[in-house]
MIBATOR-718514 format. One record per residue (C-alpha): y, x, z; residue number from 1. Coordinates in steps of 0.2 Angstrom, whole numbers. Last residue first. Layout:
<rs>
@y:Y	x:X	z:Z	num:NUM
...
</rs>
This chain:
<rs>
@y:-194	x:3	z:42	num:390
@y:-182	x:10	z:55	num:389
@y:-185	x:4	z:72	num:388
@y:-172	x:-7	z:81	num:387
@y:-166	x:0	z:101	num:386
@y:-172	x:-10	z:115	num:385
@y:-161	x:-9	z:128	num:384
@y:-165	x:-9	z:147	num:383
@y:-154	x:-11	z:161	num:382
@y:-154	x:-6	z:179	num:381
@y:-141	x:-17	z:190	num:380
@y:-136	x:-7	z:206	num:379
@y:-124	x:-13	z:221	num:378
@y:-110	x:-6	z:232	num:377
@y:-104	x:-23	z:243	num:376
@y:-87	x:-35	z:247	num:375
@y:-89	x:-52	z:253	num:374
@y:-73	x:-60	z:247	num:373
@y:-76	x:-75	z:259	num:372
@y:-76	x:-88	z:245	num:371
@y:-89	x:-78	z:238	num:370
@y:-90	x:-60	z:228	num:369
@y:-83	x:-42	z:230	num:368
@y:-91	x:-29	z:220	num:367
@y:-91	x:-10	z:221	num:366
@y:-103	x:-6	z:206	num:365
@y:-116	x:4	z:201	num:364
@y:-123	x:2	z:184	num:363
@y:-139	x:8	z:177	num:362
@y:-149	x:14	z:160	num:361
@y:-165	x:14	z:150	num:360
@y:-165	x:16	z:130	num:359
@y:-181	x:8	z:123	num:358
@y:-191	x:13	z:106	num:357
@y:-198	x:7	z:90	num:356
@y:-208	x:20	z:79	num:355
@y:-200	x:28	z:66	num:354
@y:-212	x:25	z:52	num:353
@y:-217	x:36	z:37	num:352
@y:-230	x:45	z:45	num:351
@y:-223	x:63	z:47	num:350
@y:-218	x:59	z:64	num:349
@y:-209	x:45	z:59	num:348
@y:-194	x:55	z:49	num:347
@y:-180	x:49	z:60	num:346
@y:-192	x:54	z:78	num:345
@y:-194	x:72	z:67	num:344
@y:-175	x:74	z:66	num:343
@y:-170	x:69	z:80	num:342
@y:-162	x:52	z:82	num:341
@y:-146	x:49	z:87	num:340
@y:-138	x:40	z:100	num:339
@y:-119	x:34	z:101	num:338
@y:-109	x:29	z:116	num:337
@y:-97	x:15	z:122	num:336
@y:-94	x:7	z:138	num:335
@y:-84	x:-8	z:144	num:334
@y:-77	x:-19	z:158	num:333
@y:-74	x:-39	z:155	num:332
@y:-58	x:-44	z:168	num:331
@y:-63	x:-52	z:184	num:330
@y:-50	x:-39	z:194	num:329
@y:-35	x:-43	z:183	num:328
@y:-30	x:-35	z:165	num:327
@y:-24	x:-18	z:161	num:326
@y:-42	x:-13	z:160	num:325
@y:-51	x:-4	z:176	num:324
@y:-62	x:12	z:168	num:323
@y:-81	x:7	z:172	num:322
@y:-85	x:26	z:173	num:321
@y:-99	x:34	z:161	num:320
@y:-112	x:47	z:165	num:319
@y:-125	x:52	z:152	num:318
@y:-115	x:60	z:138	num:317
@y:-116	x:64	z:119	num:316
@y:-132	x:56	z:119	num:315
@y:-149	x:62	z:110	num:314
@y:-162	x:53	z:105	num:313
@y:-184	x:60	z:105	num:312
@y:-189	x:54	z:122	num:311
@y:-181	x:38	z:126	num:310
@y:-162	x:38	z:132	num:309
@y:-156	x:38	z:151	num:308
@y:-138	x:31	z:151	num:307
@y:-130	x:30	z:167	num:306
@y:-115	x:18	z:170	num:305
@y:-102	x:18	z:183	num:304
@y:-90	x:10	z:195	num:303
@y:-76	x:22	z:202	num:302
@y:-73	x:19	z:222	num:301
@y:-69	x:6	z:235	num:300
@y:-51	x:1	z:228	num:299
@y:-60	x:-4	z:214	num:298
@y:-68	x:-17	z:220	num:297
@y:-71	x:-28	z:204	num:296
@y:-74	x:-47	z:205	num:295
@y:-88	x:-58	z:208	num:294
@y:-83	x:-80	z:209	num:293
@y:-102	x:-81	z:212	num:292
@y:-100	x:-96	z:198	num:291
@y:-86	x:-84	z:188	num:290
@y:-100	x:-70	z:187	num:289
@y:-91	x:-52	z:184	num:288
@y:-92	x:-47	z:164	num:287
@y:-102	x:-32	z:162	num:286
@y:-102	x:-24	z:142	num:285
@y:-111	x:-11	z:134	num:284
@y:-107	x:-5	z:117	num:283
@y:-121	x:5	z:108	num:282
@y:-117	x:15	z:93	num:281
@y:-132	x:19	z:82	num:280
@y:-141	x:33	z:75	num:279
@y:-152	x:40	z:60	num:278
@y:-164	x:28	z:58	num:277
@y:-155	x:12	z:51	num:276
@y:-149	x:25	z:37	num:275
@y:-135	x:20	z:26	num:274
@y:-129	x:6	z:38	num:273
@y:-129	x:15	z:54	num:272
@y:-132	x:4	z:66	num:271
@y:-122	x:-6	z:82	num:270
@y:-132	x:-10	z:96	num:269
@y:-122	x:-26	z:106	num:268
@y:-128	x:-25	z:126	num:267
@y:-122	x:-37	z:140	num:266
@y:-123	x:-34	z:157	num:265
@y:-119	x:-50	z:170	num:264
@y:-111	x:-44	z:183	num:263
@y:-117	x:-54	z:199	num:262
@y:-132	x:-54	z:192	num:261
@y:-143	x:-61	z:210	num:260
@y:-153	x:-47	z:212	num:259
@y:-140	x:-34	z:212	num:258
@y:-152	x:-21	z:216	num:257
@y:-148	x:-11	z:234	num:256
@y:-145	x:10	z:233	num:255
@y:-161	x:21	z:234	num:254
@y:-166	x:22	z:217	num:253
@y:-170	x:41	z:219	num:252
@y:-158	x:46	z:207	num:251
@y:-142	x:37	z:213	num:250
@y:-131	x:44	z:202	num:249
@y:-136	x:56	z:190	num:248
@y:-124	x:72	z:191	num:247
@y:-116	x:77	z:174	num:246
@y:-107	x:97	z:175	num:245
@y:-108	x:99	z:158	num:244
@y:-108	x:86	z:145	num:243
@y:-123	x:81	z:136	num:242
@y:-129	x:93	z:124	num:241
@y:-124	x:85	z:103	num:240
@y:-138	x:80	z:93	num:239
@y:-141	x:85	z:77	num:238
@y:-155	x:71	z:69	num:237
@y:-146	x:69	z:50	num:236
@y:-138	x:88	z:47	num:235
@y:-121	x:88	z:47	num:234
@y:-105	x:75	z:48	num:233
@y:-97	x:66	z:61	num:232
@y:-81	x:52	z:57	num:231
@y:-68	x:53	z:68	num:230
@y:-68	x:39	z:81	num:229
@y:-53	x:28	z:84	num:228
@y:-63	x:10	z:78	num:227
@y:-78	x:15	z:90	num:226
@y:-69	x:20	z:104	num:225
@y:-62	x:2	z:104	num:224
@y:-46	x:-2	z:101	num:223
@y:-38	x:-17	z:110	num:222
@y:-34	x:-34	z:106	num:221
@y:-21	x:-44	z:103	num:220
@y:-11	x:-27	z:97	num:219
@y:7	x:-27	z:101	num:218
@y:20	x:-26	z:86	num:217
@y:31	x:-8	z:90	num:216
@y:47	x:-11	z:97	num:215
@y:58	x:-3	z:89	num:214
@y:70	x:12	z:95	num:213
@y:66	x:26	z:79	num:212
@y:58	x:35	z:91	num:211
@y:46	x:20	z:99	num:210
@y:42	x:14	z:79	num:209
@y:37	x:35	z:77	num:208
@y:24	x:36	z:96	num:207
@y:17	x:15	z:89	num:206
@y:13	x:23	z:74	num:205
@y:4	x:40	z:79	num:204
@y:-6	x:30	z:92	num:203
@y:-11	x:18	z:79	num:202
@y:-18	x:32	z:65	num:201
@y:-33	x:35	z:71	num:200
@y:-38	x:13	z:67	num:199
@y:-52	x:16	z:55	num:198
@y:-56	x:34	z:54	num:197
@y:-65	x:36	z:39	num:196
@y:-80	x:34	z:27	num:195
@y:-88	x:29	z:47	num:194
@y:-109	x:31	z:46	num:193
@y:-110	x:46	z:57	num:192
@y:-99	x:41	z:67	num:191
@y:-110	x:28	z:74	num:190
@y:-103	x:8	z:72	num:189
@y:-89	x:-3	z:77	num:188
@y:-79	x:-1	z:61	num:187
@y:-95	x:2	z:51	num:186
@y:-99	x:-15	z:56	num:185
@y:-83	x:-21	z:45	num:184
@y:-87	x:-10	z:31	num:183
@y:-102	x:-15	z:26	num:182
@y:-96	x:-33	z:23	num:181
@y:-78	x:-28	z:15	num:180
@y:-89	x:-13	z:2	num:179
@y:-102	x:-27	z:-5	num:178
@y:-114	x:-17	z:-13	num:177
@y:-129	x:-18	z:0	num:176
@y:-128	x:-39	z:-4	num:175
@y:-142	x:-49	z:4	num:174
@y:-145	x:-35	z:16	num:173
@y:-128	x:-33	z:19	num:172
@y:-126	x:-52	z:26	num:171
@y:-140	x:-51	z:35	num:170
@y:-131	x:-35	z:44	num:169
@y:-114	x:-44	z:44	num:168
@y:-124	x:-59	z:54	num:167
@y:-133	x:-49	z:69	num:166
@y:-115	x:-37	z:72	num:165
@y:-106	x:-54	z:75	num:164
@y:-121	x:-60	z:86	num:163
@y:-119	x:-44	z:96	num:162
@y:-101	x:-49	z:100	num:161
@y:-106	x:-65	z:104	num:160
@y:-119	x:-62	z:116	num:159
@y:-111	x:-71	z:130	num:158
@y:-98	x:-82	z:125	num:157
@y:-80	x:-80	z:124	num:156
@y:-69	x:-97	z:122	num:155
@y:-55	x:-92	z:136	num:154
@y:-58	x:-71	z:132	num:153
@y:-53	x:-76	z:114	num:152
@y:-58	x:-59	z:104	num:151
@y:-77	x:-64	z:107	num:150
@y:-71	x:-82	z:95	num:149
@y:-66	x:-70	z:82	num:148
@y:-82	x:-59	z:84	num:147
@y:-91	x:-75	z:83	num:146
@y:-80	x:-82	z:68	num:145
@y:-81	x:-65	z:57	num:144
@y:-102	x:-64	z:59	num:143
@y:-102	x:-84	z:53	num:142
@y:-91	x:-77	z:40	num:141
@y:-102	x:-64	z:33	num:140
@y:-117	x:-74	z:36	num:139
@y:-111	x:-88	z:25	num:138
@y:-107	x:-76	z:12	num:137
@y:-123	x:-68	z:12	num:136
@y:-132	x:-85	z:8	num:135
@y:-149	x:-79	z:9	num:134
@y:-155	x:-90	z:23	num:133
@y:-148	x:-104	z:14	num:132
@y:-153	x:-118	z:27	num:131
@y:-152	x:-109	z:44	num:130
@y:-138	x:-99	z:36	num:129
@y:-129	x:-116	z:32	num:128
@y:-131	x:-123	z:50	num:127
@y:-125	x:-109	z:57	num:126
@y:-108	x:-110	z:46	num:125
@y:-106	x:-126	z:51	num:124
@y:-107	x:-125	z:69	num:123
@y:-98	x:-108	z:71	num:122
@y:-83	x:-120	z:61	num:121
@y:-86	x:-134	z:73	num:120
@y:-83	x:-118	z:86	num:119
@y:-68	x:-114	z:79	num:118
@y:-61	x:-130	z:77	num:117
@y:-61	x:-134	z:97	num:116
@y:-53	x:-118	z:98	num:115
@y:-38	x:-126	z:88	num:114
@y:-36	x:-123	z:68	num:113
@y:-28	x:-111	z:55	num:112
@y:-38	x:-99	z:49	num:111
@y:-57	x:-105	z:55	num:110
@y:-50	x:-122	z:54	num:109
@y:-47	x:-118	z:35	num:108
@y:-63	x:-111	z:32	num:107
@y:-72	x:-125	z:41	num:106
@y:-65	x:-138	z:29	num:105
@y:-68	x:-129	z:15	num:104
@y:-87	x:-126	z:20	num:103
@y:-88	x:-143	z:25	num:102
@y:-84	x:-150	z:7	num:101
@y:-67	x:-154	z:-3	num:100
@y:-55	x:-148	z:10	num:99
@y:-36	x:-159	z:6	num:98
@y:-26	x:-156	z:-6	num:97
@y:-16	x:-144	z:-13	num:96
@y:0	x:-150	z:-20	num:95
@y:1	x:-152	z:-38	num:94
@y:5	x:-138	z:-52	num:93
@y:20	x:-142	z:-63	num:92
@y:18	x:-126	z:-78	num:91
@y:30	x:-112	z:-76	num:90
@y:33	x:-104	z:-93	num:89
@y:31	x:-85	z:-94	num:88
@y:45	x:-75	z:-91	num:87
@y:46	x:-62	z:-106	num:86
@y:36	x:-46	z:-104	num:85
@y:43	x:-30	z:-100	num:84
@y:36	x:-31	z:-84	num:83
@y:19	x:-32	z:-89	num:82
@y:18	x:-19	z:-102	num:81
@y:28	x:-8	z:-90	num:80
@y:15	x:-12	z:-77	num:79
@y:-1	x:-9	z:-90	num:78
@y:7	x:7	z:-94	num:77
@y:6	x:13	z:-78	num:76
@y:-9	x:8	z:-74	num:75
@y:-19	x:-10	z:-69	num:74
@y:-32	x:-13	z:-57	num:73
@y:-32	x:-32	z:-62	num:72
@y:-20	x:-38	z:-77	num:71
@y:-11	x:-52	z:-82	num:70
@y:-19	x:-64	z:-70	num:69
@y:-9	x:-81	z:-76	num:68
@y:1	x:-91	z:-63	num:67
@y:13	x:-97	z:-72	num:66
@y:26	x:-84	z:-66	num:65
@y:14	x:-69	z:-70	num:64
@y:0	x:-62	z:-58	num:63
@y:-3	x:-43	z:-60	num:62
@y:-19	x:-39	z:-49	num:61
@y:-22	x:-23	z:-38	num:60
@y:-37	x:-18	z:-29	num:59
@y:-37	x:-7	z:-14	num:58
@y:-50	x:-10	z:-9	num:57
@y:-71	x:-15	z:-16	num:56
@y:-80	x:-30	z:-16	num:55
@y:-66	x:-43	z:-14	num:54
@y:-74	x:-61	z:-11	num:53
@y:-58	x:-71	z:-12	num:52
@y:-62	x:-82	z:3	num:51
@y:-66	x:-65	z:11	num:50
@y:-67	x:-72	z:28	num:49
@y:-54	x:-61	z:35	num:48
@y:-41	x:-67	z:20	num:47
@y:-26	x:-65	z:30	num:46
@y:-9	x:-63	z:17	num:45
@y:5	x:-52	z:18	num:44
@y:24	x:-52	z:12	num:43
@y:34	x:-39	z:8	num:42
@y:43	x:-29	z:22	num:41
@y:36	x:-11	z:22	num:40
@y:42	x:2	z:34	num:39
@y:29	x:10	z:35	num:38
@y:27	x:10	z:55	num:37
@y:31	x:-8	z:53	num:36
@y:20	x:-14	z:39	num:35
@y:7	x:-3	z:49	num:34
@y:10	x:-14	z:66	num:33
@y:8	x:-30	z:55	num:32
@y:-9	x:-24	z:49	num:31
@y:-16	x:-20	z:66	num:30
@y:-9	x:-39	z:69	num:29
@y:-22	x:-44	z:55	num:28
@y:-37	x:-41	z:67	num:27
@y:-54	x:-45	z:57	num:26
@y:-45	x:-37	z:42	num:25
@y:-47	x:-44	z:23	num:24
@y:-31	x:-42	z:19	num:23
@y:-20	x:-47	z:3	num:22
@y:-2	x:-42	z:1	num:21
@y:11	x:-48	z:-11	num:20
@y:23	x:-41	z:-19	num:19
@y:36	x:-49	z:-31	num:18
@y:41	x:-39	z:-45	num:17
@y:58	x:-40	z:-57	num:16
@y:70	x:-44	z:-46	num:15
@y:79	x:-28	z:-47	num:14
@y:77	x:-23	z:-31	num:13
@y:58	x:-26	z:-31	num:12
@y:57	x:-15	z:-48	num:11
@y:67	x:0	z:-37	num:10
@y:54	x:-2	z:-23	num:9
@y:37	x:-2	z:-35	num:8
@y:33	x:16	z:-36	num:7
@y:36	x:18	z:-17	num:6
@y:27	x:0	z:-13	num:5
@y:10	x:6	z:-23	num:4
@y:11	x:22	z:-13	num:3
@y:13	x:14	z:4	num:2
@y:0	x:0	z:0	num:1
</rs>
């Protein structure tokens, strides 16, 4: 967008272009706060369903006044051609009515509806991937609506984060080719798998908008490791030494089990999308039970994770801490990690299969739950089963 802005400025002032923008992001707010950092005012549109089915970005399409395409991915001479041109005669076009099936209907309350439209939009995207099990489309945007309705801490569900992931992969598998679907579970996926850094370049934005005295746009939702990280090249199945200095927690098992789930642990296991063997990024999440009326007790000590993966992974680090959010003590907390393969567990052992296997891990928490803030150190071991390659 930068570059096609810089070449296309001096046609702007003249009247002789319009721009508009198309997106296909989850969060179109990141997108505001990159018009801002670049200084680019020309209008953009949300299309995070892919109404428009876009295989590959940036794509650009010349659209005259009658609404002709005059050209898509055009070049230089191609522009000149088409500015040159005489105005084309507007044609009378009638006002859009209203949705002419379900899918259109739940589209639109997908963009533009209450909550209570979201979740009849869920309602009939599920029910068109449990009859068109092939319909990529339908997965794409029933992945889309759950991570949307995750995004909503009032409407969130449990597993709906890993139930976005679930539907972008079925969607891939009906389509490999389609660059919008792999992409967005890249952008929560191993490093390994990432073209590029999807969202680096935030800090540096928000650092420039605050020197030039602007406000920058504020992000509805926060970034995950996962959308900052570099991308990681080199030999498939080299794993990195855990960090120095870790100390497992509890290792003799000696501290009280959280038998009654007052945090409730949630796992979403993110793949690579070129080589379901090689690694995967694993988000964790523990969300403190409303019915116990749980909450964090930070004021007690750090609350942390241990990650103990299955013979033949690797994981950059064992030892996590449950960092507080900006938000109050019953807040969702977070972890996310990567773990790869080695090289003989990717190749099956010689026989052609990687066989399945389970990563084991704990938290420890200071939690205070009950009408009488009853306040306790407690442990929750966790298993995840992490997919086979076939």
């Amino acid at each position: 967008m930068p570059v096609w802005h810089q070449n296309t400025r001096a046609l702007e002032e003249q009247g002789k272009v319009k721009t508009i923008g198309i997106i296909q992001e989850q969060h179109p707010d990141r997108c505001r706060l990159f018009m801002q950092w670049k200084q680019m005012d020309f209008p953009i549109l949300v299309d995070s369903l892919n109404l428009l089915d876009v295989g590959v970005v940036p794509l650009t399409v010349l659209i005259d006044e009658a609404g002709v395409v005059k050209a898509i991915g055009p070049d230089e001479k191609a522009l000149a051609e088409f500015v040159a041109a005489s105005p084309a005669v507007v044609p009378l076009v009638p006002p859009p009515g209203a949705a002419q099936n379900k899918f259109d209907l739940a589209n639109r309350m997908m963009l533009f509806g209450t909550d209570d439209g979201l979740n009849q939009a869920i309602e009939v995207y599920e029910q068109q991937c449990r009859d068109v099990p092939d319909d990529g489309r339908a997965h794409f945007r029933l992945g889309v609506a759950y991570r949307q309705r995750f995004d909503n801490a009032k409407l969130r569900q449990p597993g709906d984060f890993a139930q976005s992931i679930d539907q972008w992969e079925k969607a891939l598998a009906v389509n490999p080719n389609q660059y919008i679907w792999r992409r967005r579970i890249q952008q929560y996926g191993p490093r390994l798998d990432k073209p590029y850094p999807f969202y680096d370049w935030v800090s540096q934005a928000q650092q420039e908008i605050n020197a030039r005295g602007e406000e920058p746009v504020q992000l509805a939702v926060e970034l995950s490791g996962a959308e900052v990280a570099q991308p990681q090249r080199g030999k498939d199945g080299d794993g990195q030494a855990p960090a120095p200095g870790e100390t497992k927690p509890d290792p003799k098992g000696q501290i009280n089990r959280d038998e009654t789930h007052l945090f409730a642990i949630e796992s979403v296991v993110v793949p690579d999308t070129n080589n379901a063997r090689r690694a995967v990024r694993i988000h964790i999440l523990l969300t403190p039970s409303t019915e116990a009326q749980a909450k964090w007790n930070d004021e007690a000590g750090p609350s942390v994770v241990w990650i103990d993966p299955p013979p033949g992974w690797t994981v950059e680090q064992h030892l996590f801490s449950l960092v507080p959010p900006m938000s109050a003590g019953r807040a969702t907390r977070s972890i996310e990690f990567e773990a790869r393969r080695s090289e003989s567990m990717e190749k099956g052992e010689g026989n052609g299969r990687a066989a399945s296997a389970t990563l084991h891990g704990y938290a420890l928490y200071n939690v205070c739950h009950g009408a009488d803030g009853i306040c306790t150190y407690l442990r929750q071991d966790f298993e995840i089963p992490l997919q086979s390659g076939e």
